[in-house]
BAGUPA-878961 format. One record per residue: residue in three letters; x, y, z of N, C-alpha, C in turn. Coordinates in steps of 0.05 Angstrom, whole numbers, plus 5000, padded with zeros to 4 digits. Atoms other than C-alpha are relative to their C-alpha. Layout:
# residues N
<'ALA',<X,Y,Z>,<X,Y,Z>,<X,Y,Z>>,
...
***
This chain:
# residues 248
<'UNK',<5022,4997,5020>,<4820,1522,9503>,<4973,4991,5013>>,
<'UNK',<5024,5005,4989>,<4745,1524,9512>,<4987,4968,4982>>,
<'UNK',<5009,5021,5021>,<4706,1466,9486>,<4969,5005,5004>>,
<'UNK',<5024,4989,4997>,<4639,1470,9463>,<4983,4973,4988>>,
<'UNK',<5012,5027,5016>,<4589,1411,9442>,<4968,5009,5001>>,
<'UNK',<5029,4992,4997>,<4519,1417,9426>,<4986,4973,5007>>,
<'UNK',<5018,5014,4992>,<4461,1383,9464>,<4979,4994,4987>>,
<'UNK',<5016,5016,5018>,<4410,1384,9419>,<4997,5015,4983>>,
<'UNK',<4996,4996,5022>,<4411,1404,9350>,<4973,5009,4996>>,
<'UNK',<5025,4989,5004>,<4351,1454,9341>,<4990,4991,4966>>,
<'UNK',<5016,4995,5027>,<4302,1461,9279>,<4985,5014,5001>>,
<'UNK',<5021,4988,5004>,<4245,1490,9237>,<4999,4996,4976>>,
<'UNK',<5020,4998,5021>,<4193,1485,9188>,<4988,5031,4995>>,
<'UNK',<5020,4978,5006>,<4186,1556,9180>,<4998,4998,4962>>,
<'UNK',<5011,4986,5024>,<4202,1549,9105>,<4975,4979,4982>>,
<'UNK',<5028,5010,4996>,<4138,1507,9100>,<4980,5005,4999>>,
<'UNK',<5021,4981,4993>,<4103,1555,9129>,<4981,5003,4981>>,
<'UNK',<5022,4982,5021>,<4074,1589,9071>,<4991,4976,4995>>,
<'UNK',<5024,5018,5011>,<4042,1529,9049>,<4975,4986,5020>>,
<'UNK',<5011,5013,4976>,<4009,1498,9113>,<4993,5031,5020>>,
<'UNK',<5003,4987,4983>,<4012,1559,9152>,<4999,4995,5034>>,
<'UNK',<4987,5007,4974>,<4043,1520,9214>,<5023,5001,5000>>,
<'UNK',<4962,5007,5006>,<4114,1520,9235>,<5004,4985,5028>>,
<'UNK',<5000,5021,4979>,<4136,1477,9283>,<5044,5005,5007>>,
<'UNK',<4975,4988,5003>,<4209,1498,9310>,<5023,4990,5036>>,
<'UNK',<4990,5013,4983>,<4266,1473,9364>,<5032,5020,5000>>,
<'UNK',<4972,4985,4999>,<4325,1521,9386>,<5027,4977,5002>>,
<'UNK',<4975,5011,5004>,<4398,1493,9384>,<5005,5005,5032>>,
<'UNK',<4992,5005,4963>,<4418,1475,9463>,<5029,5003,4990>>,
<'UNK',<4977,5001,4990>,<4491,1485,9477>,<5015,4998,5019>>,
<'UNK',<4985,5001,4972>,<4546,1475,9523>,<5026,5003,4995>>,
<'UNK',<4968,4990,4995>,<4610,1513,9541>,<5016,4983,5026>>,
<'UNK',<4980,5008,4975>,<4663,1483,9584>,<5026,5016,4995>>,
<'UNK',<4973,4983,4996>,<4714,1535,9597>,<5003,5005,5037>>,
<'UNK',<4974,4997,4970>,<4767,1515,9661>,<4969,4990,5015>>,
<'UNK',<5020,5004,4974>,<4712,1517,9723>,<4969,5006,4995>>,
<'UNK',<5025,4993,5008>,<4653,1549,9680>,<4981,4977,4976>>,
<'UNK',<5013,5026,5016>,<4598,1503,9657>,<4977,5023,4992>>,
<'UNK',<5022,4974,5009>,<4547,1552,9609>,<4986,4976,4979>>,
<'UNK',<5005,5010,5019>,<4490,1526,9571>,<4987,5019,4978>>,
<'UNK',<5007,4984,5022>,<4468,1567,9509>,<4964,4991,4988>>,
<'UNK',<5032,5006,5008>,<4393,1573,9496>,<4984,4979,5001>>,
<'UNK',<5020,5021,5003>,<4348,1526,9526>,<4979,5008,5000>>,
<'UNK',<5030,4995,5006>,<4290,1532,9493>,<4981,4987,5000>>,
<'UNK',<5022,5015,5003>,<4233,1500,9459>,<5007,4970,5000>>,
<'UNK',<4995,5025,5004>,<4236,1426,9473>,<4977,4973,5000>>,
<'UNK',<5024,5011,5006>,<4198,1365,9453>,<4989,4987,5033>>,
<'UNK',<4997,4999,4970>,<4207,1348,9535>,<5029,5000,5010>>,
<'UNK',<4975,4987,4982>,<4261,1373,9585>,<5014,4972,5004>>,
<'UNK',<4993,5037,4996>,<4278,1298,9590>,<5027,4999,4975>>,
<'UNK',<4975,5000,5030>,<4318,1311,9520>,<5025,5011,5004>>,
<'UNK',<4980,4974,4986>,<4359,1366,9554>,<5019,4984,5032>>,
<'UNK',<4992,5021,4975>,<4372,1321,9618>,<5019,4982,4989>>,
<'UNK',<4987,5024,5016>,<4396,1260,9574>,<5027,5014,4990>>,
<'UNK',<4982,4989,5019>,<4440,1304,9534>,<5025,5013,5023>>,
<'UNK',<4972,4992,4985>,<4479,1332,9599>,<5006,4978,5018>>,
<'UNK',<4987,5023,4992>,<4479,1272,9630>,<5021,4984,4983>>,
<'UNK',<4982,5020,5011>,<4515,1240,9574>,<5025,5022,5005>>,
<'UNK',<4969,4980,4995>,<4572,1296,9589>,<5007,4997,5028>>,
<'UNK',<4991,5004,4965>,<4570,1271,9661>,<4990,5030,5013>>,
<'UNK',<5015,4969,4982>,<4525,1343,9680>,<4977,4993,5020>>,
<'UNK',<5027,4993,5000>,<4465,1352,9714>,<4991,5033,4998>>,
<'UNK',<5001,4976,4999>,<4432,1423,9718>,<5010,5012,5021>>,
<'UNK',<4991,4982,4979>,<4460,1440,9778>,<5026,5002,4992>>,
<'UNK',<4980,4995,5001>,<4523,1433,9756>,<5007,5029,4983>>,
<'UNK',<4992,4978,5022>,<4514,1500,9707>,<5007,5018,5015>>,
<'UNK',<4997,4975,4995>,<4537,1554,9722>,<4999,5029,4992>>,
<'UNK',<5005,4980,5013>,<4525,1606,9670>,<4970,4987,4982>>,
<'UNK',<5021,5010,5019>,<4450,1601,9626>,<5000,5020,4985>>,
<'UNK',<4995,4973,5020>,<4472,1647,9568>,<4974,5000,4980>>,
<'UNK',<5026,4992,5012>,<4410,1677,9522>,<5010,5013,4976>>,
<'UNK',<4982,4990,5022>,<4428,1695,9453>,<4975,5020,4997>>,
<'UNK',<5017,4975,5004>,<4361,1741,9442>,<4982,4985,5017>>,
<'UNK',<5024,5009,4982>,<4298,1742,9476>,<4965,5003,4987>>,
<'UNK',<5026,5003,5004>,<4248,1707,9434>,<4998,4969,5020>>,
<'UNK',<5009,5025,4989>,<4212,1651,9472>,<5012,4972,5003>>,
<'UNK',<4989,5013,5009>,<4236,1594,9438>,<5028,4990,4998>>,
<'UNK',<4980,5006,4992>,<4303,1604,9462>,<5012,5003,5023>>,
<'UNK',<5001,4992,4974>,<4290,1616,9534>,<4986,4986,5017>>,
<'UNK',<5023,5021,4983>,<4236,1566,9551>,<5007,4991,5029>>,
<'UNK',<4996,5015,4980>,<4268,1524,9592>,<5026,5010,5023>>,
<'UNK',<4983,4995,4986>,<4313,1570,9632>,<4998,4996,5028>>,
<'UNK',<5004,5002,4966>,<4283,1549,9706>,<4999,4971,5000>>,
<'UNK',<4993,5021,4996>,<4305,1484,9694>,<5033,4997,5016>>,
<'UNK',<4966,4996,4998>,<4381,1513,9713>,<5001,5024,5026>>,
<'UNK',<5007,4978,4977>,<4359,1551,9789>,<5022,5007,5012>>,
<'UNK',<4981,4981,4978>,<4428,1564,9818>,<5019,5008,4979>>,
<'UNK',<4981,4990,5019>,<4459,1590,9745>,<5000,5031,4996>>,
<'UNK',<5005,4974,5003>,<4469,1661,9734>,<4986,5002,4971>>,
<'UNK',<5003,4991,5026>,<4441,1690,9667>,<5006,5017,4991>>,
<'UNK',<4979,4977,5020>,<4480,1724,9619>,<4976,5000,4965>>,
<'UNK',<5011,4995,5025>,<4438,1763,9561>,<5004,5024,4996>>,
<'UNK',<4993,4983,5009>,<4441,1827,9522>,<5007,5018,5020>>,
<'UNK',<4995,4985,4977>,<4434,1866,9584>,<5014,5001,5016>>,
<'UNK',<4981,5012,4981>,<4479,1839,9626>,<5012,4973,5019>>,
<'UNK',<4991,5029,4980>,<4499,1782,9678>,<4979,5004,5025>>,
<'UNK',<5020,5003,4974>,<4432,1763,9725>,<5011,4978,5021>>,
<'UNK',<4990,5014,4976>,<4451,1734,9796>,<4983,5010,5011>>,
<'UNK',<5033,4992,4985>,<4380,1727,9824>,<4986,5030,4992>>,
<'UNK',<5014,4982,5002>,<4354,1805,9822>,<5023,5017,4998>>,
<'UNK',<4979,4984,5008>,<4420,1831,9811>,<5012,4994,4981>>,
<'UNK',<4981,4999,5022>,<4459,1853,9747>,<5024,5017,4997>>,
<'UNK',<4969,4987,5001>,<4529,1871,9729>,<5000,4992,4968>>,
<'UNK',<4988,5014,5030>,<4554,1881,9652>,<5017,4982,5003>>,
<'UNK',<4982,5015,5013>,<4590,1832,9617>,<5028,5019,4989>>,
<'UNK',<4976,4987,5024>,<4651,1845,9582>,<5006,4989,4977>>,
<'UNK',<4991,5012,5017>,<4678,1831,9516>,<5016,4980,5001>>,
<'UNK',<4988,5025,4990>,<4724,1785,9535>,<4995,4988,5015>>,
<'UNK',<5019,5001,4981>,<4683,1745,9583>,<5023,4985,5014>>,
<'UNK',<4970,5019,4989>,<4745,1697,9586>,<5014,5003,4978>>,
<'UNK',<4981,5003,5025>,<4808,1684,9550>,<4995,4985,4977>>,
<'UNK',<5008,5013,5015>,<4774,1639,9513>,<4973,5005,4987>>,
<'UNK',<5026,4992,5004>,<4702,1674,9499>,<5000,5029,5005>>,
<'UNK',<5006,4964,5002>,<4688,1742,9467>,<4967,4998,4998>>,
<'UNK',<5036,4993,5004>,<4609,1768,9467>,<5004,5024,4981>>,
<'UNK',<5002,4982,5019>,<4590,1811,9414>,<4971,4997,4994>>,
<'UNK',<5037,4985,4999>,<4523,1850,9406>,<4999,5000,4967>>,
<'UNK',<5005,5000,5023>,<4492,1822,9342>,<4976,5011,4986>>,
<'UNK',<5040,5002,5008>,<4426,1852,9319>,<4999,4995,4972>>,
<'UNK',<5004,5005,5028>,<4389,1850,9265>,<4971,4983,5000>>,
<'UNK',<5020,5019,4990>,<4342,1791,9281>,<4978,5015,5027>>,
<'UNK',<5018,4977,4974>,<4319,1832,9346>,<5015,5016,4999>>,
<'UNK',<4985,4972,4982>,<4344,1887,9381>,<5016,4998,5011>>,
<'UNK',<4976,5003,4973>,<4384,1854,9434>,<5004,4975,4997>>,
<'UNK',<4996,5027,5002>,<4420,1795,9402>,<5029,5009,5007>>,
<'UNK',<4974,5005,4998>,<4489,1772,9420>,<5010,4964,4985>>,
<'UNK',<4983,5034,5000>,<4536,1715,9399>,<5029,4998,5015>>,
<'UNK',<4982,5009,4985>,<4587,1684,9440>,<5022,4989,4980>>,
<'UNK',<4982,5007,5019>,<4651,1671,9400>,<5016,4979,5016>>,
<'UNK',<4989,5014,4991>,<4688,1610,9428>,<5023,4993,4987>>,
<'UNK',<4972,5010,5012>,<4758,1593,9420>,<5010,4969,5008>>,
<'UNK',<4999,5024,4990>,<4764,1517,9418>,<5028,4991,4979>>,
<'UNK',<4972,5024,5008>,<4827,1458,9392>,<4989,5004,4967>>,
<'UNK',<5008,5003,5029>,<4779,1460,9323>,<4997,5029,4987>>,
<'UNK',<5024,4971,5018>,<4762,1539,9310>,<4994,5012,5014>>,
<'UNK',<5017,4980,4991>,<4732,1589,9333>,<4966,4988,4994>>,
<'UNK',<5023,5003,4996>,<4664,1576,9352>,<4977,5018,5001>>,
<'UNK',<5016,4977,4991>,<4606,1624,9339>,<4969,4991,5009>>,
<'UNK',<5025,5013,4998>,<4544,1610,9375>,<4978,5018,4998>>,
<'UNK',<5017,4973,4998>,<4496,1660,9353>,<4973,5005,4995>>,
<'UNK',<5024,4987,5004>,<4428,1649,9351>,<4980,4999,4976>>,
<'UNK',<5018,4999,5020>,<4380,1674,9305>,<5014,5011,4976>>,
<'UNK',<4978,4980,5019>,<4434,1714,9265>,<5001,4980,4969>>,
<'UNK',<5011,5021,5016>,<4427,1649,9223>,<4988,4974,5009>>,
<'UNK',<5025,5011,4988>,<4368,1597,9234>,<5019,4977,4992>>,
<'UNK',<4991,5017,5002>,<4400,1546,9202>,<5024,5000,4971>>,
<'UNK',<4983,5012,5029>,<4465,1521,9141>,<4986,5020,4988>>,
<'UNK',<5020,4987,5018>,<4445,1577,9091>,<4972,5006,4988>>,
<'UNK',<5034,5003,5008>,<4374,1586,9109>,<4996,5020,5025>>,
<'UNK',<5010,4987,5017>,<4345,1641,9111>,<5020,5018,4996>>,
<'UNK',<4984,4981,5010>,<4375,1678,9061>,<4989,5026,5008>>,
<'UNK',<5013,4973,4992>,<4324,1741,9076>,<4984,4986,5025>>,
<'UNK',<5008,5008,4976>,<4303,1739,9146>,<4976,5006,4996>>,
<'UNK',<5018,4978,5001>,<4229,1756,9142>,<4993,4999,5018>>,
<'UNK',<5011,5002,4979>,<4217,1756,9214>,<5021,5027,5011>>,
<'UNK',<4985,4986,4986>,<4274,1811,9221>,<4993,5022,5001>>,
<'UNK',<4998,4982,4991>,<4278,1868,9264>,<5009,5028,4989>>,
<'UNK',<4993,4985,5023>,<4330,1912,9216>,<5018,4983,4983>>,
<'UNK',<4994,5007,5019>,<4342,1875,9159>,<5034,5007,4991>>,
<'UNK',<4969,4991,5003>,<4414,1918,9148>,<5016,4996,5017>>,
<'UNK',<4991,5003,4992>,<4436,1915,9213>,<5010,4964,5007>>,
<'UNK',<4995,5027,4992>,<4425,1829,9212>,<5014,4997,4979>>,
<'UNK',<4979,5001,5021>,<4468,1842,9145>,<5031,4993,5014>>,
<'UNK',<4974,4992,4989>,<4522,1872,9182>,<5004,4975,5013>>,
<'UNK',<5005,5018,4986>,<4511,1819,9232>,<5006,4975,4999>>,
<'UNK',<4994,5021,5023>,<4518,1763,9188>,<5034,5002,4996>>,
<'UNK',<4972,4995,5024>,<4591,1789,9154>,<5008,4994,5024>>,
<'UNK',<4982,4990,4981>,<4618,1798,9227>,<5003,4969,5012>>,
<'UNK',<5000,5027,4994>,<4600,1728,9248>,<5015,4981,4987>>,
<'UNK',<4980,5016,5008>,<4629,1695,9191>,<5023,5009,4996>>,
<'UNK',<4979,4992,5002>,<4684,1734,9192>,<5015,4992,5016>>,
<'UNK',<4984,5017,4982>,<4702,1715,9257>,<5002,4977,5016>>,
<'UNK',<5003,5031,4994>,<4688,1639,9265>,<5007,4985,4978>>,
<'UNK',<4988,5022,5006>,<4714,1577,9242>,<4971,4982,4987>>,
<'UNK',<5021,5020,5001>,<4642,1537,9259>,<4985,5024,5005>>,
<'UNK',<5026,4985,4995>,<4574,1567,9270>,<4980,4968,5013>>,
<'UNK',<5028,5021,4994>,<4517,1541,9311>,<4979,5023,5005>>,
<'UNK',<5011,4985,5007>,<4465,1569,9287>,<4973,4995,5019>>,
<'UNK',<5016,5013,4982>,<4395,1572,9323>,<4983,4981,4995>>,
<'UNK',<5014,5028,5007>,<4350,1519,9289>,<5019,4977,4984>>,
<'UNK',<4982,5020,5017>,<4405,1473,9264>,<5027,4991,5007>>,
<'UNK',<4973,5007,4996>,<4467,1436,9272>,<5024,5021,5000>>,
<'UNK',<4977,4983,5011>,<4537,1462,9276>,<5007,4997,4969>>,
<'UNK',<4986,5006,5020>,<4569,1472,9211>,<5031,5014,4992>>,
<'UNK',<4980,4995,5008>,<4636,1491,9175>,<5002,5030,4992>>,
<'UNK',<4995,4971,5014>,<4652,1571,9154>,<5026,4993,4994>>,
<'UNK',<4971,4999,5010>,<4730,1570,9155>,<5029,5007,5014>>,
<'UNK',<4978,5001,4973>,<4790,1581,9192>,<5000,5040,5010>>,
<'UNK',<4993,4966,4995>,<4793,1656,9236>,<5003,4991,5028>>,
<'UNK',<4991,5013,4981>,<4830,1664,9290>,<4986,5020,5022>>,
<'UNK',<5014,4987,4981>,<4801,1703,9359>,<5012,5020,4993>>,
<'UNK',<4986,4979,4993>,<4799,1775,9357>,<5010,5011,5016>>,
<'UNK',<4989,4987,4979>,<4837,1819,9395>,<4980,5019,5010>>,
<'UNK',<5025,4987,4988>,<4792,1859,9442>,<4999,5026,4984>>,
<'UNK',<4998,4980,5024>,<4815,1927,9396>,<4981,4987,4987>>,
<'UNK',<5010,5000,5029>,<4787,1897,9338>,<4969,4990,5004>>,
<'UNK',<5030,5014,4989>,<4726,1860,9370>,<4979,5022,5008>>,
<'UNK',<5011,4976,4997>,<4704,1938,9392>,<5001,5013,4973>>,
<'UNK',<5006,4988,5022>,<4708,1962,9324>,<4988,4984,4988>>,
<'UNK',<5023,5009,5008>,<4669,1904,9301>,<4968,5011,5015>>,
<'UNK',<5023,4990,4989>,<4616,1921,9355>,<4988,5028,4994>>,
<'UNK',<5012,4974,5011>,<4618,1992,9341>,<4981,5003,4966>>,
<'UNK',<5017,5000,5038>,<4590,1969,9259>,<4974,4997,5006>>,
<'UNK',<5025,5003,5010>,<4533,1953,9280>,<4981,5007,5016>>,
<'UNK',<5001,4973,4973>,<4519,2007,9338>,<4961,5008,4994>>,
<'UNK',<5025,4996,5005>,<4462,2031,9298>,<5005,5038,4998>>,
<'UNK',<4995,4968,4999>,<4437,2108,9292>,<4971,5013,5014>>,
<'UNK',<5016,4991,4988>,<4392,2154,9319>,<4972,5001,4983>>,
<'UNK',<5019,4998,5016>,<4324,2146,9302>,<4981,5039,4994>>,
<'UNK',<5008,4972,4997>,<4309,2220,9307>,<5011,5018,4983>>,
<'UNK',<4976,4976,5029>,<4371,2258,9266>,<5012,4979,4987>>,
<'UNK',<4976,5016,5008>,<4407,2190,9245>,<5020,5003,4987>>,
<'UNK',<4973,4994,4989>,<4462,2207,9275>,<5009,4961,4992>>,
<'UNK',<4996,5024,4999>,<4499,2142,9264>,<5027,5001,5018>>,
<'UNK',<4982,5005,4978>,<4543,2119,9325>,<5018,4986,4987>>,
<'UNK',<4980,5007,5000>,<4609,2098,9313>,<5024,4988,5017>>,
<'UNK',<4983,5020,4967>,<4637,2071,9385>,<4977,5005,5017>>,
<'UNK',<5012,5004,4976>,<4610,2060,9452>,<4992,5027,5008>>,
<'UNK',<5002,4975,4984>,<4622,2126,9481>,<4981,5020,4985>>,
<'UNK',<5012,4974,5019>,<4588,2171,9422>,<4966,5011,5016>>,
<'UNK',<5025,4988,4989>,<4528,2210,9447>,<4992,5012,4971>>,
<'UNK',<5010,4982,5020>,<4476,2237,9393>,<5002,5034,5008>>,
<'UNK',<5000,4972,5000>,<4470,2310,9381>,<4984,5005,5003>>,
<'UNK',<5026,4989,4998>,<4398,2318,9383>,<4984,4989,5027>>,
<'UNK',<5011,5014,4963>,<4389,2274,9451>,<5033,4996,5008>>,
<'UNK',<4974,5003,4998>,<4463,2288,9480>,<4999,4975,5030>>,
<'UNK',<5010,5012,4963>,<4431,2259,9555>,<5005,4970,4992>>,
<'UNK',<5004,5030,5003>,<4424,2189,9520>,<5022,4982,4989>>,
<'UNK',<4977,5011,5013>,<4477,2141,9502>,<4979,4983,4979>>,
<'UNK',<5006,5004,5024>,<4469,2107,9435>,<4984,4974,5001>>,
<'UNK',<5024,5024,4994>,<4426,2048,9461>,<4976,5019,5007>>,
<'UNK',<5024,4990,4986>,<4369,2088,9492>,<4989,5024,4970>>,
<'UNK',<5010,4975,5016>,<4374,2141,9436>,<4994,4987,4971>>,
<'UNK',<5012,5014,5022>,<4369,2090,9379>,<4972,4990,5003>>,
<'UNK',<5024,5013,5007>,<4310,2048,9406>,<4975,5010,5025>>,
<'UNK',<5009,4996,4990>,<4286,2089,9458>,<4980,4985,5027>>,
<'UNK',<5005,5023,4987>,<4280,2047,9515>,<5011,4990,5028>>,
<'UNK',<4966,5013,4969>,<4308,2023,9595>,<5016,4984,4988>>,
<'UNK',<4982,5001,5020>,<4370,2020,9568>,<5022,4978,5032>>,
<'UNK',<4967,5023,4969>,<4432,1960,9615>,<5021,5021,4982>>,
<'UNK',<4975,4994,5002>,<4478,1995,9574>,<5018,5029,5019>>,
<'UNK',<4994,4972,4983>,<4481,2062,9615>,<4979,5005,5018>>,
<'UNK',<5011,5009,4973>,<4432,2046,9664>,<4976,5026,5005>>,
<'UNK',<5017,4974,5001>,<4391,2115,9647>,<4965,4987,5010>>,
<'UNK',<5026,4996,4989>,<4319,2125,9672>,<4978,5020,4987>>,
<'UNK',<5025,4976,5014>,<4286,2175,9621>,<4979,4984,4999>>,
<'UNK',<5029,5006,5004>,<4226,2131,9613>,<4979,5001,5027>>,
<'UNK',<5004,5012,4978>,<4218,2122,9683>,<4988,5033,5018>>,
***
């Protein structure tokens, strides 16, 4: 089993906001230990990198010891501090970075850790599902900010697809660490099988913004852009999933 502990327990004052019109906000740090792999999960905004230091030192780390710096989406605030971790690879929606070179991920990254493409919040979120001694572990980001908050995302990307997003998460985790806030409790689910973890992924695929066509697996090609697989033809865009070049 993997074990997962969090380093520092993000926050935010966004729901504040409206009154003050500041928000003041702190991603959720993580750390995987699965067998030989040391990953940390979103280092972002911090009040100093000194916080982040302390916190792997007390696990007996330093940063060199990482070896994976996983990225759950790519807003700022959960990426800050990723050149604090220089000889880790990075794993984000796109793929697995090793200096200027990328290779996909897979669903099963290990026996103990599935990835799954969450949007909703952005375009190119993922959560990492961990299978630990307590639960299933979902570490996902913005998918929820914090303990039942926010109920309506208003910062989101597609509102339906961070629905979908949402169901799939608690569906298949135990705990949640969410991105501005502690872990907390969902309920007992056990890891899916890679089958079923591809028909979750396929829900929330998305559709074509042109005929919406709505994709239903990996492989599906639209009908009105057949050249494009269902990443490039939804958001129109240099696409890691099929490595295409129409914009280019």
């Amino acid at each position: 089993m993997a074990k997962v502990t969090v380093l520092v327990a993000g926050y935010t004052t966004d729901d504040k906001q409206l009154f003050d019109g500041v928000e003041e906000k702190g991603a959720t740090v993580s750390l995987v230990v699965d067998k030989n792999m040391v990953m940390v999960v979103d280092p972002g905004t911090l009040e100093n990198q000194q916080v982040l230091l302390s916190a792997l030192a007390a696990q007996g780390l330093t940063p060199d010891d990482v070896t994976v710096v996983a990225i759950t989406h790519s807003h700022i605030d959960h990426y800050k501090n990723i050149g604090m971790f220089g000889k880790a690879k990075v794993l984000e929606y796109s793929g697995i970075w090793d200096g200027n070179k990328i290779e996909d991920w897979q669903t099963h990254f290990s026996t103990d850790i599935q990835i799954l493409k969450t949007p909703g919040h952005d375009a190119a979120s993922i959560t990492l599902f961990v299978n630990t001694l307590q639960g299933v572990v979902a570490i996902c980001g913005d998918v929820f900010w914090k303990e039942n908050f926010p109920k309506v995302d208003p910062h989101a990307f597609d509102a339906k697809k961070l629905e979908q997003s949402r169901a799939l998460v608690l569906k298949m985790s135990s705990w949640i660490i969410p991105g501005h806030g502690p872990m907390y409790k969902t309920g007992h689910a056990p890891l899916l099988k890679l089958q079923d973890a591809k028909k979750m992924d396929a829900a929330v695929l998305g559709k074509c913004k042109k005929c919406r066509q709505l994709f239903k697996k990996l492989s599906d090609k639209c009908p009105c852009q057949s050249w494009l697989c269902y990443h490039c033809c939804e958001c129109d865009i240099y696409c890691g999933v099929c490595h295409c070049k129409h914009k280019i």
